[in-house]
MIDOSE-1310 file (N, C-alpha, C; in nm, 2 decimals, decimal comma, always signed):
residues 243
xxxx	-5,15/-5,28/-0,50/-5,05/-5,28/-0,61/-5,11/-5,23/-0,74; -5,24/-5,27/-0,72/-5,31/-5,21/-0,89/-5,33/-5,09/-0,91; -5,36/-5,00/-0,78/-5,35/-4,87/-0,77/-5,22/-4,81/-0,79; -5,10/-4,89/-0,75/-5,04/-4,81/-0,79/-4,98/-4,82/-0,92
xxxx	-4,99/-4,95/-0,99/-4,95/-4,94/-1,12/-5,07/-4,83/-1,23; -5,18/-4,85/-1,18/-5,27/-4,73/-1,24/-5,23/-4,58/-1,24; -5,15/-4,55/-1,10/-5,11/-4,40/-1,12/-4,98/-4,39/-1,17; -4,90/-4,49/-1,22/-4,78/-4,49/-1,29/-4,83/-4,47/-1,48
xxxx	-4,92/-4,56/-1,47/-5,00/-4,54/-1,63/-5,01/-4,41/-1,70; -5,10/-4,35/-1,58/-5,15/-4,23/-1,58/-5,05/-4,07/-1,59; -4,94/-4,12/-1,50/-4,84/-4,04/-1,51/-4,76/-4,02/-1,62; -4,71/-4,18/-1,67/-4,68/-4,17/-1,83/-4,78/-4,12/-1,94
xxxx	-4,84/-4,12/-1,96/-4,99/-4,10/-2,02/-5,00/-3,93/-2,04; -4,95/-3,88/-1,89/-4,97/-3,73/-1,87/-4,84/-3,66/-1,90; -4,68/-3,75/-1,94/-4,60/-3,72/-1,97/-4,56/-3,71/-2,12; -4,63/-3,83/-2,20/-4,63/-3,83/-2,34/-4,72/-3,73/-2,38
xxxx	-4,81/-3,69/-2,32/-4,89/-3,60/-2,41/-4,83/-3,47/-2,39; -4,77/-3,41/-2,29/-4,67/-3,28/-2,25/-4,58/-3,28/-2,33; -4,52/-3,38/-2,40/-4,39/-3,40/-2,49/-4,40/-3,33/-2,63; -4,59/-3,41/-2,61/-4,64/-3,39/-2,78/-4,70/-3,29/-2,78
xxxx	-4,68/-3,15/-2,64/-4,76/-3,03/-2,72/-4,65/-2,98/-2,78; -4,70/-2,92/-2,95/-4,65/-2,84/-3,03/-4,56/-2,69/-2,97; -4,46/-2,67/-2,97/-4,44/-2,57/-2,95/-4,47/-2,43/-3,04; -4,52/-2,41/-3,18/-4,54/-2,33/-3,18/-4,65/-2,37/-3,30
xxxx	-4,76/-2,29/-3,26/-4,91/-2,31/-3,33/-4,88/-2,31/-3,53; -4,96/-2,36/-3,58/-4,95/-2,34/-3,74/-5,02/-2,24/-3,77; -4,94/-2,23/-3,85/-4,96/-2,05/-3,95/-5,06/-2,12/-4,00; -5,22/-2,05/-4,00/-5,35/-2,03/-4,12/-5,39/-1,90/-4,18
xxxx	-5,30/-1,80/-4,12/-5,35/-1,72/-4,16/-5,32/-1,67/-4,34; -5,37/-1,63/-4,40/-5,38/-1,60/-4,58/-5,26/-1,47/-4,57; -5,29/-1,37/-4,46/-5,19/-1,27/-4,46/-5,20/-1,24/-4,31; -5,00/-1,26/-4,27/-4,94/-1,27/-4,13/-4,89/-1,16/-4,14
xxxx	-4,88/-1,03/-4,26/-4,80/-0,97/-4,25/-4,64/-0,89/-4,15; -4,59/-1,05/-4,17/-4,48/-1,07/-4,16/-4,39/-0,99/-4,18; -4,34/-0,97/-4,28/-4,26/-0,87/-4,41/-4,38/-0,83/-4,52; -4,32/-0,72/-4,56/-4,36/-0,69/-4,70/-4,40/-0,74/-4,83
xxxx	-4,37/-0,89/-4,85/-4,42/-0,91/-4,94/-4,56/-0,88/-5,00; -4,63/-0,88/-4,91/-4,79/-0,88/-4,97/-4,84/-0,75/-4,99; -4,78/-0,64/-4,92/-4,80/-0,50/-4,94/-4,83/-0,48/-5,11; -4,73/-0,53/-5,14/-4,73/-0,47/-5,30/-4,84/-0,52/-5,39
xxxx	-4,92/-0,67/-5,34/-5,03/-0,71/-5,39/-5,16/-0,63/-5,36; -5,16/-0,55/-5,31/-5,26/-0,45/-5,24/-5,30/-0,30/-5,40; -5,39/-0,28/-5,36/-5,39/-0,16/-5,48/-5,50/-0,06/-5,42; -5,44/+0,03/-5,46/-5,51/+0,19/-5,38/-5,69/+0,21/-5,47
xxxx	-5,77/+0,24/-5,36/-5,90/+0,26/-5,34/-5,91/+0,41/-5,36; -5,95/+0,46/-5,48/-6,02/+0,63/-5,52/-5,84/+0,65/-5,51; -5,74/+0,67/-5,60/-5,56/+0,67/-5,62/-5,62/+0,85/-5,60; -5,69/+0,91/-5,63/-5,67/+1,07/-5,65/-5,70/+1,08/-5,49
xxxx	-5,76/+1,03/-5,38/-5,78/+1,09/-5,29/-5,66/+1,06/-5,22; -5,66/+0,96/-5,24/-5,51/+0,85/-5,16/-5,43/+0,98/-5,13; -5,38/+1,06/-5,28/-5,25/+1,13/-5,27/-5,29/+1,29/-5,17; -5,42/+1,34/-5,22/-5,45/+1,42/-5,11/-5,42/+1,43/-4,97
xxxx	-5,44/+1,28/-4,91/-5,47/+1,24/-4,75/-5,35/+1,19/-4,71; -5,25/+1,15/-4,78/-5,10/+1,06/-4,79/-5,13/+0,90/-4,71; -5,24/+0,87/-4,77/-5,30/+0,73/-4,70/-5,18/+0,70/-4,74; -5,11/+0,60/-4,69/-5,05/+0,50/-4,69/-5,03/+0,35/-4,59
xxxx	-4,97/+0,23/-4,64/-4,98/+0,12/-4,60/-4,81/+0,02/-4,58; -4,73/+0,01/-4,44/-4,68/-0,05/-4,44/-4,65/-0,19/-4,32; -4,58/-0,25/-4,37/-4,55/-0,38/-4,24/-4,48/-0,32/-4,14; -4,52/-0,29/-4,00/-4,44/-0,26/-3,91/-4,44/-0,31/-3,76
xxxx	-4,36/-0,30/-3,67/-4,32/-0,39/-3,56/-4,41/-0,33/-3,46; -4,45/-0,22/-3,47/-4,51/-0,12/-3,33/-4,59/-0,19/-3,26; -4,70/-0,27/-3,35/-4,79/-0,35/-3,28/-4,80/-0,46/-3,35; -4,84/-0,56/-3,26/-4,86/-0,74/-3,34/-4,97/-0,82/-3,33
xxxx	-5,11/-0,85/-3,35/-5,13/-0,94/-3,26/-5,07/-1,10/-3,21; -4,97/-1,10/-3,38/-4,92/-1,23/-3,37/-4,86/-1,26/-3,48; -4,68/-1,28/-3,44/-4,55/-1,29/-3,55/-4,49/-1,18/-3,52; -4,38/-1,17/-3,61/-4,33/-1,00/-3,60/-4,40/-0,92/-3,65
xxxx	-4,50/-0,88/-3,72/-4,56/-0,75/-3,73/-4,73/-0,71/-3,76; -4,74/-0,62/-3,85/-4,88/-0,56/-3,91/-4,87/-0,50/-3,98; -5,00/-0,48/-4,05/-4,98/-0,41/-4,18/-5,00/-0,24/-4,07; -4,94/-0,14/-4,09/-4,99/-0,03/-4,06/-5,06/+0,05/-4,15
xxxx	-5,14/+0,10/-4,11/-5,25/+0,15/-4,23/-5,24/+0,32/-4,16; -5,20/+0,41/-4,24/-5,13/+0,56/-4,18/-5,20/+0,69/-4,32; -5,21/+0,80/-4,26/-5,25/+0,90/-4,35/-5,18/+1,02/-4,32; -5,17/+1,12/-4,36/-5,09/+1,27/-4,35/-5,15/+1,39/-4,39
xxxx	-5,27/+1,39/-4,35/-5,40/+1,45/-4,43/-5,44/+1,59/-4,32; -5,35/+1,68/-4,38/-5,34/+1,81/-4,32/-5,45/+1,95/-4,39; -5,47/+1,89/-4,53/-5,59/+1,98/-4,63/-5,68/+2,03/-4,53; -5,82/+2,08/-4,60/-5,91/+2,10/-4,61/-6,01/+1,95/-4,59
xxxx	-6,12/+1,95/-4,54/-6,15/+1,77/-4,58/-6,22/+1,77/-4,68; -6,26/+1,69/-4,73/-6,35/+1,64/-4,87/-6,48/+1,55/-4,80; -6,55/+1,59/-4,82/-6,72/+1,56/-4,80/-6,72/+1,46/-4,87; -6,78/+1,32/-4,80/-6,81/+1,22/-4,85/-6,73/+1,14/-4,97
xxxx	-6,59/+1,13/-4,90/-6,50/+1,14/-4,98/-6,43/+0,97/-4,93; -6,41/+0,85/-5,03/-6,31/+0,76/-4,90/-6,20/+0,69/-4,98; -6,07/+0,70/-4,92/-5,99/+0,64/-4,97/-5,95/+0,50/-4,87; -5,90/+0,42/-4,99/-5,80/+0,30/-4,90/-5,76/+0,21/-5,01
xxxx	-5,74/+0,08/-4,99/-5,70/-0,01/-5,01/-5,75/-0,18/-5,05; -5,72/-0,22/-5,12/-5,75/-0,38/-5,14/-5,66/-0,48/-5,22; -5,72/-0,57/-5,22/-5,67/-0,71/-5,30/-5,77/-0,81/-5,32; -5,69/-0,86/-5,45/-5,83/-0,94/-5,49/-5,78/-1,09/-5,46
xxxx	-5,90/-1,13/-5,48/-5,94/-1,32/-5,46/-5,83/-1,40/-5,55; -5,79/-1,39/-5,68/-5,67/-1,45/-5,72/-5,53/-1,43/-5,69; -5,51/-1,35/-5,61/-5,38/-1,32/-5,49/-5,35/-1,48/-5,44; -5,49/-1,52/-5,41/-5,52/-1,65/-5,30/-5,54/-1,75/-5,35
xxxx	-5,52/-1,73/-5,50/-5,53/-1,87/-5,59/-5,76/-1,90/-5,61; -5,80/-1,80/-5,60/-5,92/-1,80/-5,60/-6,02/-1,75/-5,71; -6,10/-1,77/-5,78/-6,21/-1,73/-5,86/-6,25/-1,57/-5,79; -6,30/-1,63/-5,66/-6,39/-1,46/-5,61/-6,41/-1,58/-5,44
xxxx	-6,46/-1,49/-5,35/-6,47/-1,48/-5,24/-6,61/-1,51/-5,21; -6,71/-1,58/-5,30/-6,82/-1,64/-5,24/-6,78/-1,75/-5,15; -6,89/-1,79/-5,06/-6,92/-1,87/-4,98/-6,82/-1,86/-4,84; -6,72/-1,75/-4,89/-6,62/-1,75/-4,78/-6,64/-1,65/-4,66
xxxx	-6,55/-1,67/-4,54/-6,53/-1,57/-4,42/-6,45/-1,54/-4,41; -6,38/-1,40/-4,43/-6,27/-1,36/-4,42/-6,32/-1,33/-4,24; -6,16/-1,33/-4,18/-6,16/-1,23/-4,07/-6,04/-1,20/-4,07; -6,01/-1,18/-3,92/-5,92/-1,03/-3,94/-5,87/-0,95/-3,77
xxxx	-5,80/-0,94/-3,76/-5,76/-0,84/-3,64/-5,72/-0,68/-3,66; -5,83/-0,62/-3,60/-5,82/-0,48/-3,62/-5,75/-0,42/-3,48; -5,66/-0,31/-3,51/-5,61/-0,23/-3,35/-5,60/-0,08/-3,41; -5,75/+0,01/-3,39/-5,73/+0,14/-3,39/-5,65/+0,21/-3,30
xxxx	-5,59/+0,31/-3,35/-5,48/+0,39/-3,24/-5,59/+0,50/-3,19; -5,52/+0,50/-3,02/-5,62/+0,60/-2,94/-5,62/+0,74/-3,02; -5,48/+0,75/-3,07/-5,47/+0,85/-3,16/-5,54/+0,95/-3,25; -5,58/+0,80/-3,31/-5,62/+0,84/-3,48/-5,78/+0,88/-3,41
xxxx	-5,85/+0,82/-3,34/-6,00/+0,84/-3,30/-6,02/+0,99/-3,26; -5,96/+1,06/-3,22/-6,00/+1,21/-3,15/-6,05/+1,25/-3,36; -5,95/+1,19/-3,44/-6,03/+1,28/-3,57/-6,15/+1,15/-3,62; -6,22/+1,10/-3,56/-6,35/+1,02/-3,61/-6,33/+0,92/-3,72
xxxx	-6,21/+0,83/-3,76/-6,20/+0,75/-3,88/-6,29/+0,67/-3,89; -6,38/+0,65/-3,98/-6,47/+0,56/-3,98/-6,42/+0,43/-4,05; -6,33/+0,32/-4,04/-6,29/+0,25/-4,04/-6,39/+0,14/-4,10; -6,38/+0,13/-4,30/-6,44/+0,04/-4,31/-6,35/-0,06/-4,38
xxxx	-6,43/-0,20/-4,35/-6,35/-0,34/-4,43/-6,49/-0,39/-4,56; -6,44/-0,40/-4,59/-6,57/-0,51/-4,74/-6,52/-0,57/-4,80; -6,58/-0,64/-4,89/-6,62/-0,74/-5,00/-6,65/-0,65/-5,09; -6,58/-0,70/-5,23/-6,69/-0,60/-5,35/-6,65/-0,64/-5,45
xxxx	-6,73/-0,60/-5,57/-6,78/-0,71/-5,65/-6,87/-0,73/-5,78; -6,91/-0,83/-5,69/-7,09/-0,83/-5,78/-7,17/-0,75/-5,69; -7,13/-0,77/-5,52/-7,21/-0,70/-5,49/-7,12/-0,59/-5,36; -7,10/-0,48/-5,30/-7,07/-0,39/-5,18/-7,10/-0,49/-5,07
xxxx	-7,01/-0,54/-4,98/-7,05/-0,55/-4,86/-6,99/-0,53/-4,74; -7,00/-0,42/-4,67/-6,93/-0,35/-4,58/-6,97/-0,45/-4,43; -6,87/-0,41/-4,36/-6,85/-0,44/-4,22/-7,00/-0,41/-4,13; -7,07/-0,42/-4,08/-7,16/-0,39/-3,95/-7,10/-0,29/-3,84
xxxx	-6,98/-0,36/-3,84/-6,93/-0,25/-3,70/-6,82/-0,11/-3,79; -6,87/-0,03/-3,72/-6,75/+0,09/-3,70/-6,69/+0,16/-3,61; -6,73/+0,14/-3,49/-6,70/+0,19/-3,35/-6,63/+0,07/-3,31; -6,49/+0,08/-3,35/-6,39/-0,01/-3,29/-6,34/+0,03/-3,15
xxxx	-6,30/-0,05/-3,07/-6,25/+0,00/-2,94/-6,08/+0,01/-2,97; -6,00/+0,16/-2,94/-5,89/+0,22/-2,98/-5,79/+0,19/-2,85; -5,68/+0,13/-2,95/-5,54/+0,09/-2,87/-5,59/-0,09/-2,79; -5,66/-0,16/-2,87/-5,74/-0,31/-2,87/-5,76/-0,37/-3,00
xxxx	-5,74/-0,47/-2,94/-5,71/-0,56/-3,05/-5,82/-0,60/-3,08; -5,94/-0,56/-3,22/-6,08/-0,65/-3,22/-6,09/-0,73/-3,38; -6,18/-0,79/-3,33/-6,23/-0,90/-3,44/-6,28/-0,85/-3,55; -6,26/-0,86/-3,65/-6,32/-0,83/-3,79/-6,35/-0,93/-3,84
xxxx	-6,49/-0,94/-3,89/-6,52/-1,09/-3,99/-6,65/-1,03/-4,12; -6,57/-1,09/-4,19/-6,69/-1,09/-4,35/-6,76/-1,22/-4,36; -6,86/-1,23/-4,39/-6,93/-1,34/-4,46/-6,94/-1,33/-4,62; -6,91/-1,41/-4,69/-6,95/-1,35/-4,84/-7,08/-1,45/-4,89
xxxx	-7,18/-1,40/-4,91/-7,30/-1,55/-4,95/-7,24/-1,63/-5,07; -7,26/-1,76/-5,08/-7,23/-1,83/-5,18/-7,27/-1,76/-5,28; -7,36/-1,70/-5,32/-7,40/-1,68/-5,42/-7,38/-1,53/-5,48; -7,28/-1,49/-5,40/-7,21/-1,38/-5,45/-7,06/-1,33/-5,47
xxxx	-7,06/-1,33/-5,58/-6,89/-1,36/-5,67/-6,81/-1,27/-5,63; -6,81/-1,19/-5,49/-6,70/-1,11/-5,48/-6,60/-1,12/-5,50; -6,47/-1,05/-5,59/-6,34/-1,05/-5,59/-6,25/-0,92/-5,54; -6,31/-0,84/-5,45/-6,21/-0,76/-5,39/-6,24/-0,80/-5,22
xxxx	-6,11/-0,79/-5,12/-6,12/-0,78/-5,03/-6,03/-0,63/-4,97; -6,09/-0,52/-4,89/-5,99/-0,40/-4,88/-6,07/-0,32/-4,74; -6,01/-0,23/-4,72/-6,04/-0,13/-4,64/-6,05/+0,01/-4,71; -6,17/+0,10/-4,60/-6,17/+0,26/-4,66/-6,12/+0,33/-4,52
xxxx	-6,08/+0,48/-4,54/-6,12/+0,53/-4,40/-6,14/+0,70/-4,45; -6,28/+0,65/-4,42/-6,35/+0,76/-4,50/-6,29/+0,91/-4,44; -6,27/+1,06/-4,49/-6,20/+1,12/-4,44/-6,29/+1,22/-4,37; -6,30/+1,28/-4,28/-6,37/+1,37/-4,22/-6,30/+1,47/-4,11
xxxx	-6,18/+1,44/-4,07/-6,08/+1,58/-4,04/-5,97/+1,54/-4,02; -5,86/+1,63/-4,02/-5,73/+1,60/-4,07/-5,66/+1,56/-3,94; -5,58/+1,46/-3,97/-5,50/+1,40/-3,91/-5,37/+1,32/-3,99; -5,26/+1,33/-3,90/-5,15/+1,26/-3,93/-5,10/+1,12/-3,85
xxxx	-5,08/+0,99/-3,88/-5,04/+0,92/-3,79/-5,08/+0,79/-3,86; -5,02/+0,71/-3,75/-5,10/+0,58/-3,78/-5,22/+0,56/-3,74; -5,40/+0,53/-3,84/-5,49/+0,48/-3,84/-5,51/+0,40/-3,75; -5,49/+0,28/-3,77/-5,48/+0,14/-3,70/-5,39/+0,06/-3,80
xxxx	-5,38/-0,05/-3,69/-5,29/-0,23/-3,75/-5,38/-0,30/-3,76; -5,32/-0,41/-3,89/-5,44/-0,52/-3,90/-5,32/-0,60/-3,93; -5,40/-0,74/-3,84/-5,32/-0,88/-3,86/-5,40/-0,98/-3,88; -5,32/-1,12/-3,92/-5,41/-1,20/-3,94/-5,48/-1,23/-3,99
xxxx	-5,51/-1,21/-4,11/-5,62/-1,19/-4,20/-5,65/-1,30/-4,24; -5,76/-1,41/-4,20/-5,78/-1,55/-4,23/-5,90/-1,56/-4,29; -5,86/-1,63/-4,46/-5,98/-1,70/-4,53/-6,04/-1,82/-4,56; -6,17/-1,87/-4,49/-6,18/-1,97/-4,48/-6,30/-2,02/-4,60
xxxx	-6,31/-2,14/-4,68/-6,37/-2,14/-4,78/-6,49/-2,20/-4,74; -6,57/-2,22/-4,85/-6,70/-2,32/-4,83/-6,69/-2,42/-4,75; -6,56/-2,51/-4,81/-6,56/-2,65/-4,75/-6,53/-2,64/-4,62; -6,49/-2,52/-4,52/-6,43/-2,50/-4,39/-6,25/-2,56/-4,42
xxxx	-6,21/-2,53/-4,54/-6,06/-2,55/-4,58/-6,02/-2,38/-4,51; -5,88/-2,37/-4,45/-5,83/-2,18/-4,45/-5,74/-2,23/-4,57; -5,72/-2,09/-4,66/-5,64/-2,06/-4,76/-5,49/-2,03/-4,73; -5,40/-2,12/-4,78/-5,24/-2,07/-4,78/-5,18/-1,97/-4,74
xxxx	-5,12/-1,97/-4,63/-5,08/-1,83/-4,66/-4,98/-1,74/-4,78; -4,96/-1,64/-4,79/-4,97/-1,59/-4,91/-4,82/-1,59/-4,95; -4,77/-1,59/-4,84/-4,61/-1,56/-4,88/-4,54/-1,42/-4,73; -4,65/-1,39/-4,68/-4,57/-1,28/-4,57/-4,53/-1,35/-4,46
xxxx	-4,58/-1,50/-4,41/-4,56/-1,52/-4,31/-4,42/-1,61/-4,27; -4,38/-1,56/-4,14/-4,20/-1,58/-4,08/-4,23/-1,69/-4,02; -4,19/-1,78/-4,02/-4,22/-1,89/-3,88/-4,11/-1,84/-3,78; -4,12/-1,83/-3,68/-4,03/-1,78/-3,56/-3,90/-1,85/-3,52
xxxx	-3,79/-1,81/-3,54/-3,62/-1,84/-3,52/-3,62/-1,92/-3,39; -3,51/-1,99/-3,39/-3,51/-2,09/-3,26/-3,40/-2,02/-3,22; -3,42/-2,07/-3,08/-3,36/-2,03/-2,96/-3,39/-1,86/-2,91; -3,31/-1,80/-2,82/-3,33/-1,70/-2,78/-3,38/-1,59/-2,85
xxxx	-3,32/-1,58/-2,99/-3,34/-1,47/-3,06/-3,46/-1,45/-3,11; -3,53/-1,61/-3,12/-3,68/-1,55/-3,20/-3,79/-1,47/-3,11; -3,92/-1,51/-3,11/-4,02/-1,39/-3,00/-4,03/-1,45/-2,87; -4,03/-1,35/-2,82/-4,02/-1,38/-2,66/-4,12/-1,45/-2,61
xxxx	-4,26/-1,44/-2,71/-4,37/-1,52/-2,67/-4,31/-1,72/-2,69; -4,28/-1,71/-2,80/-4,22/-1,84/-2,84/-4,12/-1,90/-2,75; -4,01/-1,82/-2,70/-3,91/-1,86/-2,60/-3,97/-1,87/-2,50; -4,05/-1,82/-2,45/-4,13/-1,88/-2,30/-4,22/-1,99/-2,34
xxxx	-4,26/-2,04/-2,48/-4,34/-2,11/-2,50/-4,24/-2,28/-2,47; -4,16/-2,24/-2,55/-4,03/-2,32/-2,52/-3,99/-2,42/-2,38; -3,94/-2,32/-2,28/-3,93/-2,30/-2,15/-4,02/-2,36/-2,08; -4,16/-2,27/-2,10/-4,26/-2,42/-2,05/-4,26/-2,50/-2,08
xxxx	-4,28/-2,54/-2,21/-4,27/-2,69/-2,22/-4,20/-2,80/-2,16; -4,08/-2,73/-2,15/-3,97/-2,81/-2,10/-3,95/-2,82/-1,93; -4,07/-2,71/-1,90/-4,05/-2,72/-1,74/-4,18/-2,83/-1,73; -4,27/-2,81/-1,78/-4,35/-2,95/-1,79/-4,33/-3,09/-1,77
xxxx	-4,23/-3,10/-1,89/-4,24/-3,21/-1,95/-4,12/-3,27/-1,82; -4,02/-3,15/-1,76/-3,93/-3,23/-1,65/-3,99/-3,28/-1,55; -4,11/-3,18/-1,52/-4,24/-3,22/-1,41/-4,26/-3,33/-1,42; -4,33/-3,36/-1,53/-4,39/-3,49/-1,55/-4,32/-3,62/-1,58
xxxx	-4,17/-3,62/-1,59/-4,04/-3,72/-1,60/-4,02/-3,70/-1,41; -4,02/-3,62/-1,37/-3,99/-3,63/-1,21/-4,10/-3,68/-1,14; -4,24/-3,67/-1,15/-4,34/-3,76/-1,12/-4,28/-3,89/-1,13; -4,31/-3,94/-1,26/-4,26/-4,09/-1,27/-4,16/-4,16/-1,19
xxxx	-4,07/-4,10/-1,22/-3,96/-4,10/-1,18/-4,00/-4,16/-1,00; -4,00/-4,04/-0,94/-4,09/-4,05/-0,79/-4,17/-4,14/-0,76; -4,29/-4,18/-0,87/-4,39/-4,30/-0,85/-4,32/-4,44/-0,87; -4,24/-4,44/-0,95/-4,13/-4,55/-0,95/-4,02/-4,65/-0,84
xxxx	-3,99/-4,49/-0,79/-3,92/-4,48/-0,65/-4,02/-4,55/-0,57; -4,16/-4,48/-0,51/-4,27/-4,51/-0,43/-4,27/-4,68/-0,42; -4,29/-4,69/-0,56/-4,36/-4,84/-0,55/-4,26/-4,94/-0,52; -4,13/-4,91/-0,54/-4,04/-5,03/-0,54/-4,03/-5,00/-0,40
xxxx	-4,00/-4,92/-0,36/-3,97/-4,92/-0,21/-4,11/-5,02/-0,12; -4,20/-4,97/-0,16/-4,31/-5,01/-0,06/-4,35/-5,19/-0,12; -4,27/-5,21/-0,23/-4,27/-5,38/-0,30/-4,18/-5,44/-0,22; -4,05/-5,37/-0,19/-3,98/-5,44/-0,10/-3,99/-5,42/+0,05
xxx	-4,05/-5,35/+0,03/-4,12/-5,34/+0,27/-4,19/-5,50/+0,29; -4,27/-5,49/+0,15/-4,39/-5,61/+0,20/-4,31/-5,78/+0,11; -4,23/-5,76/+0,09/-4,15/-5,85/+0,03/-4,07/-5,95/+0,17
């Protein structure tokens, strides 16, 4: 009898907690680029080359790693090239309600297009400041979603965070997407998000990821109500055999 009141415990136990998973994870990230809002907080890196190369920067649905969109990062750069030349983009640390970006780790999801790679973009991210500090990697893996992360030392007051993509032959298209952009401070607090991020619509219409997230849960959680249910059945039956 004590065995079976133990696997009745256990089956509630395994039911309440299925109840209590979250259906949809909390926004940390500083920029979800969601919508547009945050685009316009952004400000162009060398503005004379920008207009040469037609760098530009919008929120678009093509690719996600997560929400409805990404920032797309695109150029139109049909010229001549310019030698040791780089244009792009940034935003600073008071966007985020911040002094400067010491002690902090930005990261980040990068997705180069197979595309854009046949013309060699050298795809950089930094910190800058008091002091330059660029990315380690540049050999991203194209039409993949990879990891970007900054360290900034405490003891260096950066207040810009941005991208370059240095120019070296002409191409038109979209660059790559970046999502996600999460800033975490000294204390291991992440920073608010900024204002881009959507929380996902209920019921069918919001992301397909979420509506299956949904779905399971609820196929779970019936599993785990039909257990009990069953172990309940089990026991009374076999209480009144020996009764």
């Amino acid at each position: 009898m004590k065995k079976r009141i133990s696997l009745l415990v256990i089956a509630v136990i395994m039911a309440m907690s299925l109840m209590a998973l979250p259906v949809f994870a909390s926004e940390s990230a500083a920029l979800a680029f969601d919508n547009d809002s945050s685009v316009k907080l952004f400000l162009n890196d060398n503005a004379d080359l920008v207009k040469t190369t037609g760098f530009k920067y919008v929120v678009s649905d093509k690719e996600s790693y997560d929400g409805a969109g990404a920032l797309a990062v695109s150029e139109s750069y049909v010229g001549d090239t310019i030698e040791n030349s780089s244009g792009g983009a940034y935003i600073t640390a008071d966007r985020f309600g911040l002094t400067d970006f010491a002690g902090c780790t930005i990261s980040a999801k990068l997705y180069p297009t197979g595309a854009s790679r046949a013309a060699n973009p050298e795809i950089v991210f930094y910190t800058d400041g008091m002091l330059y500090l660029p990315t380690a990697t540049t050999d991203w893996k194209a039409d993949s979603w990879n990891d970007v992360t900054l360290a900034v030392p405490e003891n260096c007051n950066n207040t810009r965070f941005g991208f370059l993509i240095p120019v070296k032959s002409t191409f038109s298209g979209d660059v790559f997407y970046l999502d996600e952009v999460v800033i975490t401070r000294p204390d291991g607090e992440t920073v608010a998000n900024i204002g881009d991020y959507e929380a996902p619509q209920e019921g069918l219409s919001g992301d397909i990821n979420d509506t299956l997230a949904i779905i399971l849960t609820v196929i779970l959680a019936a599993g785990a109500v039909a257990i009990i249910v069953l172990l309940i059945y089990i026991i009374v039956r076999r209480t009144k055999r020996y009764h």
